[in-house]
C-alpha positions in Angstrom: 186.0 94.8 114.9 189.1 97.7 115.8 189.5 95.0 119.2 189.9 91.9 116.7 192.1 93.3 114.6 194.7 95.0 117.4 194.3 90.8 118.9 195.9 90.2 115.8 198.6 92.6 115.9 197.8 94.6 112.5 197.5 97.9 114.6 200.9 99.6 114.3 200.3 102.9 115.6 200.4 104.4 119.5 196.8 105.5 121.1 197.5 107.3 123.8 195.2 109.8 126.3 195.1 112.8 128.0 198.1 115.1 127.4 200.4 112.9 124.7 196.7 112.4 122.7 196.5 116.3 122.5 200.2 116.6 121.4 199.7 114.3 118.9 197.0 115.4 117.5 198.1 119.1 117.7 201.3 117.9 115.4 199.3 116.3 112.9 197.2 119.0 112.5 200.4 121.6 112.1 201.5 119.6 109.1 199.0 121.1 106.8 198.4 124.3 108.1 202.0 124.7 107.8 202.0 123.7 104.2 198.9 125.8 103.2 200.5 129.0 105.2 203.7 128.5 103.4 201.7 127.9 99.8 199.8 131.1 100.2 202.6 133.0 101.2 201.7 133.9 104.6 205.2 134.6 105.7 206.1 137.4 103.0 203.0 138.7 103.5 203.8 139.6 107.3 207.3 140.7 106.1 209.1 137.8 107.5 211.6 136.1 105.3 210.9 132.5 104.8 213.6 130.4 103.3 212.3 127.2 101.0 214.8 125.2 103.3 213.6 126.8 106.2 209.9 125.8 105.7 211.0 122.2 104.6 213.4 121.8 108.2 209.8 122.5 110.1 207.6 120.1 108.0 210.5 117.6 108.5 210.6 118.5 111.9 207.5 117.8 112.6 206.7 114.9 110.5 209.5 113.0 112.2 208.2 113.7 115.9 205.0 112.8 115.2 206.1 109.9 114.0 208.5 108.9 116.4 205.7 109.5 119.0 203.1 107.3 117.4 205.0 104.7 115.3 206.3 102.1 118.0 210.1 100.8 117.0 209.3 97.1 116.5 205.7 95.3 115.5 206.0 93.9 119.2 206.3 96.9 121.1 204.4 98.3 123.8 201.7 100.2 122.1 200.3 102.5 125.2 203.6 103.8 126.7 206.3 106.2 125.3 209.4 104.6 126.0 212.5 106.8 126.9 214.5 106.8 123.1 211.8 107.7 121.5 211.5 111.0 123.5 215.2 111.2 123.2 214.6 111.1 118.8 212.1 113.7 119.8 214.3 116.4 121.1 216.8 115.2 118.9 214.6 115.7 116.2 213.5 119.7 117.0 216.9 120.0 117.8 218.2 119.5 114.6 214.9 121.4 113.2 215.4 124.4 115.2 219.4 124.7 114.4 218.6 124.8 110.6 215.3 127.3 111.2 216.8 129.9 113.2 220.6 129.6 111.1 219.5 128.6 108.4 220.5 132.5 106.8 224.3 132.3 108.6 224.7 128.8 106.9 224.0 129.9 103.4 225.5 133.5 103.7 227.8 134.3 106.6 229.8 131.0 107.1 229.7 130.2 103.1 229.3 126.2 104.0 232.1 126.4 106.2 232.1 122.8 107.9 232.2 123.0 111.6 232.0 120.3 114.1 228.3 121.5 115.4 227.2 120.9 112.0 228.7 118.0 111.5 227.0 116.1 114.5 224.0 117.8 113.7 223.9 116.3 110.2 224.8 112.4 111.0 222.2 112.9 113.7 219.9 114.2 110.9 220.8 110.9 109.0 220.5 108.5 111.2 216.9 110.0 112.4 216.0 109.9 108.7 217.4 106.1 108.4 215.6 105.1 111.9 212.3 106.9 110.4 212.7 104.9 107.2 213.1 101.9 109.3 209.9 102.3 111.1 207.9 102.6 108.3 209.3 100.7 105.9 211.7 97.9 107.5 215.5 97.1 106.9 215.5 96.5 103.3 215.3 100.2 102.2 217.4 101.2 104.8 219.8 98.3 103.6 219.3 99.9 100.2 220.5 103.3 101.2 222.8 103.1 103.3 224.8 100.4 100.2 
């Protein structure tokens, strides 16, 4: 039945083996556990402060790798390789992640929203991994829709 239906293109997703199978799998099963260790307060608990923005740059963060390493750019794509931009949207992607999780206390406090030119090619690299996300999953009409 799963062989009839990939014949017919419907499967839109990357299977891979070995290693990237274990990554994958690994990131899908952070999402929750991230989400229920955040809910129940896990963070304060150890005596860690844990920002709301802070916890949604890591769910983000990984949502959008796991995506970019599963979800193939076009319905016509290669679906057992990992090209080379899509391991580029990767880094990009915990690059972004890890700027806002480890600064995330000097952007709000220290620097006051002071606009500097790190934060400014962060955040169109945020946007236009958010847009090519969108794009993926739900084609060039929303992504039409919000960029007008």
């Amino acid at each position: 039945m799963s062989e009839a239906i990939e014949e017919k293109g419907v499967v839109r997703y990357r299977k891979y083996s070995g290693v990237r199978s274990l990554v994958t799998r690994i990131l899908l099963i952070a999402i929750p556990i991230v989400g229920v260790l955040y809910i129940t307060y896990v963070p304060q608990r150890l005596g860690m402060i844990f920002y709301v923005e802070q916890y949604l740059a890591l769910f983000l963060t990984l949502a959008l790798v796991t995506l970019f390493l599963i979800t193939p750019p076009t319905k016509k794509s290669r679906l057992d390789r990992l090209p080379w931009y899509d391991l580029i949207a990767c880094l990009l992607t915990v690059a972004v992640g890890a700027y806002v999780i480890i600064n995330w206390t000097d952007i709000v406090t220290v620097s006051g929203g002071i606009i500097t030119w790190d934060r400014v090619i962060l955040g169109a690299a945020s946007v236009f991994l958010l847009l090519e996300a969108t794009r993926r999953i739900y084609g060039w009409t929303l992504v039409g829709l919000v960029i007008v």
